[in-house]
N, C-alpha and C positions, 0 to 999 in steps of 0.2 A: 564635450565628452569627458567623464572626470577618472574613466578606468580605460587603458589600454584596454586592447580586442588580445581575448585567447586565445593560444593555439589548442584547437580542438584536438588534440589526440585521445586514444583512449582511457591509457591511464592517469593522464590528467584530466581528464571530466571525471573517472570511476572511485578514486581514493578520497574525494572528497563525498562522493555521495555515498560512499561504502561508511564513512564516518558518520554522516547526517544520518543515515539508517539507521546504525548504530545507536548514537545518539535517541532518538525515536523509541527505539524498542527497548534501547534503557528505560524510560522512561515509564513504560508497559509494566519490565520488572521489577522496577522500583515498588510499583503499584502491588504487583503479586508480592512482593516480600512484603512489603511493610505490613502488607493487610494481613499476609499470615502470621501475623503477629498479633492480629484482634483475634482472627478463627479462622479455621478449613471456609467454616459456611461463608464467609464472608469474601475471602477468593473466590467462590463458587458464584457469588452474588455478582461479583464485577465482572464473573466472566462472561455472565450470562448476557449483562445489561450489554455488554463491551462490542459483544456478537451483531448485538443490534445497531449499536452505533457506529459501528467498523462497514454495516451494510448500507449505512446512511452515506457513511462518507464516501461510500463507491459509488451510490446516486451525484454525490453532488460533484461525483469529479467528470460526472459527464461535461463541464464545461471545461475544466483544467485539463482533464487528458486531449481534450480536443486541438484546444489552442496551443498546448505545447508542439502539438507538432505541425499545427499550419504555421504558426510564429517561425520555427523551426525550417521550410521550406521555403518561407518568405526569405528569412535573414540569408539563407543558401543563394538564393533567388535575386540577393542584396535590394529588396527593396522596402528597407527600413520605417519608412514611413509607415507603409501598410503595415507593416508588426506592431506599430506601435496603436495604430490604431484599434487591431485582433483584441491587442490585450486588455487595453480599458475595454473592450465591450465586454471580453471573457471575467472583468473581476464587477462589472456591474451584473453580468448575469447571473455567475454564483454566490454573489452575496441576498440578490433576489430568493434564488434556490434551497441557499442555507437556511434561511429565515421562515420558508415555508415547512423546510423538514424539521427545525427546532420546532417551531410551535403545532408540527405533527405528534412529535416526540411530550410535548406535556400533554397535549391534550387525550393521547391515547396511552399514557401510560401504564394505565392499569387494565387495560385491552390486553395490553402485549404480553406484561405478565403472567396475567393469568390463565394464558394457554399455553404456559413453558412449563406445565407441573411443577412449580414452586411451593413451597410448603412453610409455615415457619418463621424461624429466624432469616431465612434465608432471601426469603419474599420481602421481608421487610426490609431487607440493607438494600437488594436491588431496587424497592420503590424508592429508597432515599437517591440511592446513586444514580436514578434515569432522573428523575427531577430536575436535576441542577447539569450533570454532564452531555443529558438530551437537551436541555431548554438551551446554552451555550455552543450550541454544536454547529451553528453559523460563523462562530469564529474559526475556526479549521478549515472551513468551506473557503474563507478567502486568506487563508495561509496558504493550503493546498495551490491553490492557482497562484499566487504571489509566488511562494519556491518553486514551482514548476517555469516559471517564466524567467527569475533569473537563471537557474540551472541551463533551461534555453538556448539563452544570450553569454552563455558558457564561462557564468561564474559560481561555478561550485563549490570552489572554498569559501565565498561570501555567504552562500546558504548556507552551508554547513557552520561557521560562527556563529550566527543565529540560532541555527539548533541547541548548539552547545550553552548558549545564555539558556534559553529557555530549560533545558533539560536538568541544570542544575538550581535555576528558578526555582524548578516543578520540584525536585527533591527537598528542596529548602522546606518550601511552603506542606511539603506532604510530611516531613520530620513534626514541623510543628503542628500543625491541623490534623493529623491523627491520632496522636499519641499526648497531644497538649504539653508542648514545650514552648519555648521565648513566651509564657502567660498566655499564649492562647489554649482555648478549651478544645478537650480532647473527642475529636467527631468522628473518628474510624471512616466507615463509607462513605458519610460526607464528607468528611474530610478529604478525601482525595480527589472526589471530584471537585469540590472547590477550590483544589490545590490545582488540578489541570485547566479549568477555567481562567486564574489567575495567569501561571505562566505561556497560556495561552493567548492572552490578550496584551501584554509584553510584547511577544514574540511577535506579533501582527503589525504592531505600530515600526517595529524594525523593519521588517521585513517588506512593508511598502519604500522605508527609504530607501534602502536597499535597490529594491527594484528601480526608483526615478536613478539611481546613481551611478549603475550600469546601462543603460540605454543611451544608444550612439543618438536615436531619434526620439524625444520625449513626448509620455501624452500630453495631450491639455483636459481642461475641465469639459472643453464641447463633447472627446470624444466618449467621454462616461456616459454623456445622455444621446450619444446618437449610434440606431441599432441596423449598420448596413447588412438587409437581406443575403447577398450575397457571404460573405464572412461568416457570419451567422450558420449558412446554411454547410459551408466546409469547416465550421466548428463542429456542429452535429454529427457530417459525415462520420466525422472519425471519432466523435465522445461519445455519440449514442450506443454504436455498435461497443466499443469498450468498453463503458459502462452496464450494458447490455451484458456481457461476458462476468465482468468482475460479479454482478449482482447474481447473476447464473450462480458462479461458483458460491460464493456464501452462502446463501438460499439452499445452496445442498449443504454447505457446512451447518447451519444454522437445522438442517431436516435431521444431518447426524447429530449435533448438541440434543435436540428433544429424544432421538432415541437413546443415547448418553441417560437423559434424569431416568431413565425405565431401570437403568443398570445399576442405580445406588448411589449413594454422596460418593463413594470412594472412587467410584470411575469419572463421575464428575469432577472431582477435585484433582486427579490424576492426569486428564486431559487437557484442565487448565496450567497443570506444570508442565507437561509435558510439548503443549504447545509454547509454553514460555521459553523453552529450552531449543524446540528446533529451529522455531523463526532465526537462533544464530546460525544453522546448518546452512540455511538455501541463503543468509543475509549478500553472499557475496556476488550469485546469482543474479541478485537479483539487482545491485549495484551494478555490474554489468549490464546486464540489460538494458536499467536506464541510460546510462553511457552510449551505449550503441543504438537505442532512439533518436538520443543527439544527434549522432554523427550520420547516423541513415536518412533525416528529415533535412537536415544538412546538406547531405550529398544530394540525395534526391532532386531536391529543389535545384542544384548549382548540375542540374543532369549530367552525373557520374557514376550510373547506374553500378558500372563494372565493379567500382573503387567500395560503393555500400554492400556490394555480396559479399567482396574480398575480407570485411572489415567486419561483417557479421559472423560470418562463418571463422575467423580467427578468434572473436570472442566466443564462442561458443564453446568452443577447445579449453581456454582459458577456466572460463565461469563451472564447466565439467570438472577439470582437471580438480579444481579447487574445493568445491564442492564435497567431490569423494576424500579428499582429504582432509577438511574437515569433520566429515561425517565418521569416519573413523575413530578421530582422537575423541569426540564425543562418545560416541558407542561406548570406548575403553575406561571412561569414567562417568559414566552415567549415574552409577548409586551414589555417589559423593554432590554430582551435581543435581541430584532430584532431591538431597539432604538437605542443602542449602535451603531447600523452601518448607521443609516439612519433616516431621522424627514420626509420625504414623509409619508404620511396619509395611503398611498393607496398601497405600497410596505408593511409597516407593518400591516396591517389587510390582507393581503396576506400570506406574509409571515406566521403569525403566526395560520394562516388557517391549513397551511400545517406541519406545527408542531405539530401540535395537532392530525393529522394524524400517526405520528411516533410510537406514543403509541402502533398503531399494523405493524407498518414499524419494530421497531428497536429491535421489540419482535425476530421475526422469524429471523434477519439478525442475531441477538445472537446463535443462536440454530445453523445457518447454518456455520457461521466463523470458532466454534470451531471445529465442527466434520470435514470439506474440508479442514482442516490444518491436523488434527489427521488421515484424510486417507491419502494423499498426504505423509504425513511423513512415512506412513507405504511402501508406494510406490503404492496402489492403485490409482495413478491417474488419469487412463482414464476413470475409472469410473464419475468421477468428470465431464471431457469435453462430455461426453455423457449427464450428466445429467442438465449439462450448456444450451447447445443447445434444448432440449428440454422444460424446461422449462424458459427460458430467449426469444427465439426466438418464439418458437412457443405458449408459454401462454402469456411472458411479454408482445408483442411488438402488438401484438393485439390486447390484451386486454385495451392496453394505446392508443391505436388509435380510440378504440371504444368509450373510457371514458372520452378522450381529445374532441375530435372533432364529432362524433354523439351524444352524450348525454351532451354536451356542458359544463362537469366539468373544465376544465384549468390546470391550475397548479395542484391540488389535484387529478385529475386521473392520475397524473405521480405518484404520491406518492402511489396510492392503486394500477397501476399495477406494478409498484416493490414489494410494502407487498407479492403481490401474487407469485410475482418468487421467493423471501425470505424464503416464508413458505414452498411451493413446495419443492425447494433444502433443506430445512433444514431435512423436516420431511425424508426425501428419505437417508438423507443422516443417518439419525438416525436410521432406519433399516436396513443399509448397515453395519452399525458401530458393532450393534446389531448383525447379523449375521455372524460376522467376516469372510468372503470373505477373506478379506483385508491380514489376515495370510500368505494368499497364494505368496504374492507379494515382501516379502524379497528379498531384493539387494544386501545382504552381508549375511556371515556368520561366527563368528570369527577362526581364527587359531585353536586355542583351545577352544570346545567348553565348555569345562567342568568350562573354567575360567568365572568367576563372574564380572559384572562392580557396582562398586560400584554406586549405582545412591540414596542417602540420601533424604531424603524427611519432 
């Protein structure tokens, strides 16, 4: 073993993943700025593509999300080996997985296009940018599951150094391949996807060492090629229904983007800052969250049901508290910070319309983050895809079609019919948590039950 065992507490699992997010979504607006340095249309193009392949990478985390948290109740469970085995299965099956959605992604690229109402200048950056950042997009497929699996095994600060190479990689290589500095030529929307591709495949070759370097029990090469049914089938339990959810909610994100192009470049380009800007509002949320998966899938397994309630419902408080307070100081500088990407008149008083919406957006998206990670870790999942579909499908997408287009709001009835699917899923999910159900749903149970995991706090 070449790293000490963590003490899993919360905010030492959460500060480091709160970085790695961070990190991450820099990464995002490095993209939005620089390109708005080519053109509006040209952020409007990556955001379009981005949409798509934001929903890919929710398919392929049906193996990652899974295994995090059987890995998760195994190592609770202390029995090490069997994790180690979960996880060579989980990174052979989403590199299978990645590879069939990359070469989904070239082969249908002008399929998917061309039913986004693209027009233009605009059609044309996004064909260059799904080319190269879709055909690639198997490399993320087994990043995702490689940092989910150390994060796991409860090294967060390790992931998160990783992030931070890669993030300032990716700015390096996007300074120069957009704009055509250090001699190379200046490629704008290719350019950045070849810039993320790059620090992409960096960031992967760490990112496995990484993973052998923290593991108290290591793989071997046999367990890559061998696929135990049983594993397999408590990988699915809880990736499919997950997966199942994440792909729900985009899919309605992705139905509001097409009604978005009906409203104009300016609401299009407006949605693309705008979301650049809030993903920091819920970022903290949502860093919690994943913390409290840890420690839920942890506990779980090391059956200490009482201690994962106690520790859920303390984050919750936390990830709220936080939340509304930075949703605030945002709101209070919103035209400064929607400037930063854009001097159009009429994209920032848009934009910052819709931020100021957030305030009861990013409330209830807090409340919901924390507890669908804290069931999900319990192994309650389908609960979750149950309550996805009714309220995303049947309240969200209605309710935004009424507020968009008969009552003539725009841009900001997207914003209030998400608040409503946010607050729905949260509160539901909060009575669920409340009611502990969830007990019922344990996926492991350790060898010896009587042994204790130490989990420090």
């Amino acid at each position: 073993m070449d790293a000490p065992r963590p003490s899993l507490g919360l905010f030492r699992l959460t500060w480091p993943i709160f970085l790695e997010l961070l990190l991450f979504m820099l990464m995002g607006t490095s993209d939005v700025l620089m390109l708005s340095g080519v053109s509006d249309d040209a952020v409007s193009a990556a955001g379009v593509v981005n949409q798509y392949i934001f929903l890919c990478i929710l398919i392929m985390n049906v193996i990652s999300h899974g295994a995090s948290i059987v890995v998760a109740q195994y190592l609770g469970a202390r029995r090490s080996a069997e994790a180690a085995r979960i996880s060579a299965v989980a990174i052979t099956l989403n590199l299978m997985l990645g590879l069939v959605v990359s070469a989904t992604l070239l082969s249908l690229d002008g399929f998917i296009l061309s039913h986004m109402n693209l027009e233009g200048q605009v059609l044309e950056h996004a064909r260059a940018y799904m080319r190269i950042a879709g055909g690639l997009l198997f490399l993320q497929a087994l990043i995702n599951v490689l940092s989910g699996l150390i994060r796991t095994y409860g090294f967060t600060r390790q992931s998160m150094f990783v992030s931070l190479g890669m993030n300032v990689l990716h700015v390096l290589c996007n300074y120069a391949l957009i704009f055509g500095h250090f001699g190379m030529p200046a490629l704008g929307v290719t350019g950045a996807a070849v810039s993320t591709g790059i620090s992409r495949a960096a960031a992967l070759a760490v990112f496995l060492w990484v993973l052998y370097r923290v593991m108290d029990v290591r793989m071997v090469p046999s367990d890559y090629l061998a696929f135990p049914g049983g594993y397999i089938r408590k990988i699915l339990k809880v990736g499919v229904p997950a997966a199942i959810e994440q792909v729900t909610y985009h899919s309605v994100q992705t139905t509001f983007l097409y009604w978005v192009t009906f409203l104009g470049p300016t609401a299009l380009a407006s949605r693309q800052y705008a979301m650049a800007i809030s993903q920091y509002v819920f970022l903290c949320s949502l860093a919690i969250g994943m913390g409290t998966a840890i420690l839920v899938g942890r506990m779980v397994g090391a059956l200490q049901p009482d201690e994962a309630y106690r520790r859920a419902l303390s984050a919750l408080k936390w990830a709220v508290s936080i939340t509304v307070l930075v949703d605030v100081l945002v709101t209070l500088v919103r035209q400064p910070l929607v400037g930063l990407f854009t001097a159009n008149g009429d994209i920032v008083q848009l934009t910052s319309k819709v931020i100021l919406l957030s305030l009861v957006l990013e409330s209830g998206r807090s409340l919901n983050l924390v507890l669908v990670n804290a069931l999900r870790a319990a192994g309650d999942a389908q609960f979750t895809v149950y309550m996805a579909f009714l309220s995303m499908v049947c309240l969200s997408l209605p309710l935004g079609y009424t507020l968009i287009f008969k009552f003539q709001l725009g841009l900001p009835g997207v914003w209030l019919a998400i608040a409503a699917d946010e607050w729905m899923r949260g509160l539901v999910f909060w009575y669920r948590w409340k009611s502990r159900a969830w007990e019922r749903q344990v996926l492991v149970t350790p060898q010896e039950q009587t042994a204790a995991v130490a989990l420090g706090g």
